[in-house]
C-alpha positions in Angstrom: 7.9 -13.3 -16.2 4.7 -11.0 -17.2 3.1 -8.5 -14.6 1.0 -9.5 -12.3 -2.4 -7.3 -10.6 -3.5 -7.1 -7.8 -7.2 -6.1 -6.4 -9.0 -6.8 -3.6 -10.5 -4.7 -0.3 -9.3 -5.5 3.2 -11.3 -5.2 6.5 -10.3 -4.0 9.8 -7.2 -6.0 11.4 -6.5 -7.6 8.2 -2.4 -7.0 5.9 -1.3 -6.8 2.8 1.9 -8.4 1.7 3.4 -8.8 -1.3 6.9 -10.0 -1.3 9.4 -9.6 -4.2 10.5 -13.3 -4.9 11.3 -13.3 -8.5 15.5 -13.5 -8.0 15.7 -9.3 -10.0 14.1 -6.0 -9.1 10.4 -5.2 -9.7 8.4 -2.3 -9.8 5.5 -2.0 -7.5 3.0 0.4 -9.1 0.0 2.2 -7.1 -2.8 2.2 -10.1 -5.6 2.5 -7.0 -5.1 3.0 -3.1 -7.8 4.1 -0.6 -7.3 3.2 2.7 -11.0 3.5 3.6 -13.5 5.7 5.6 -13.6 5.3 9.3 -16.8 6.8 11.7 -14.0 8.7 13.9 -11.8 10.1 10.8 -8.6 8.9 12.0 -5.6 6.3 12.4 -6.7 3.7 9.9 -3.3 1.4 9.7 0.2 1.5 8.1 1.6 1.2 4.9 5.4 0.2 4.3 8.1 -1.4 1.9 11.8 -2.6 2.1 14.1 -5.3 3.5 14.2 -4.6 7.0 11.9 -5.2 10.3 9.0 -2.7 10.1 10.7 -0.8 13.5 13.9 -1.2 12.4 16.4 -0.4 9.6 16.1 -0.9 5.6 12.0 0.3 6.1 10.4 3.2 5.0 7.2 3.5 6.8 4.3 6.2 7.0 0.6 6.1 9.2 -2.7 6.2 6.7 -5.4 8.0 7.4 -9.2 8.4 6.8 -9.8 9.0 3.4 -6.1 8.6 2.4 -6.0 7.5 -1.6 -3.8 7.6 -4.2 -2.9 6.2 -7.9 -1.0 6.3 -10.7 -3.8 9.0 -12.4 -5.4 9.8 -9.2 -4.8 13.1 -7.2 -6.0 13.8 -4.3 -7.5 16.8 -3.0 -4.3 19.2 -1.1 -6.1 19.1 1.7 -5.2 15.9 2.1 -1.8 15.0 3.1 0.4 12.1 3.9 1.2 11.3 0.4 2.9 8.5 -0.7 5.0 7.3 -4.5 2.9 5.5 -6.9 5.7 3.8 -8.1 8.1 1.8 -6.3 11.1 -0.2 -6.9 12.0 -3.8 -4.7 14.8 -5.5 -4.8 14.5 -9.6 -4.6 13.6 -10.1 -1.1 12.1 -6.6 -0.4 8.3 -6.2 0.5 5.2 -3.8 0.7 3.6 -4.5 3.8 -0.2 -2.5 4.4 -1.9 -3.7 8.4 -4.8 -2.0 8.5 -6.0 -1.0 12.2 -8.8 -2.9 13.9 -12.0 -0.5 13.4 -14.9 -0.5 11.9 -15.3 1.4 8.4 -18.4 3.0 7.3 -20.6 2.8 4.1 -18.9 0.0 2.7 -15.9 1.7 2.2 -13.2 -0.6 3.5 -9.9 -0.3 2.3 -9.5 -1.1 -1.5 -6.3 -1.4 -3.6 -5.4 -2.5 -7.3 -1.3 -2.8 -7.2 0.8 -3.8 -10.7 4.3 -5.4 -10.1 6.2 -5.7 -12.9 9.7 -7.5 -13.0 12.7 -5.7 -14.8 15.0 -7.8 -16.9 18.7 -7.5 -16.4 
């Protein structure tokens, strides 16, 4: 199976899934990740990945914030915090799941992303 990108830009109250159904482990890599500019510079949504329920076990879960971004070749400023891996590795049946809060974001600068999951042979 070859890699496959992903790209798009999500409003307010929108989520991101992507779920690992190839039967073997993949690796989910961050090439781009902004989680977009909000008018009150807070809480903008969630970003998560494993097996589990996202309040329960088997989920490793963290809050985004305004201005939150990331990538592969990206580093943000240290004044920033709340960093997350750019590379991360599912198991069939594991997920990245991203809700993104219901508010408004400013300038055009809604959340944006550009993931690349590549499968591992066995």
């Amino acid at each position: 199976m070859a890699a496959t990108v992903l790209t798009g830009n999500l409003s307010g109250n929108q989520t991101f899934t992507y779920t690992n159904n190839t039967g073997g482990n993949v690796r989910f890599i961050t090439e781009y990740f902004s989680a977009g500019v909000n008018a009150s510079n807070n809480y903008v949504g969630t970003f998560g990945f494993g097996n589990g329920t996202t309040s329960g076990t088997n989920w490793v879960q963290w809050d985004l914030f305004d201005l939150n971004y990331a990538g592969k070749h990206i580093t943000p400023p240290p004044t920033l915090g709340n960093h997350f891996p750019n590379e991360i590795m599912l198991s069939d049946g594991d997920r990245v799941t991203w809700v993104v809060a219901n508010v408004t974001f400013t300038g055009g600068r809604k959340p944006a992303y550009n993931f690349l999951v590549i499968p591992e042979n066995a």
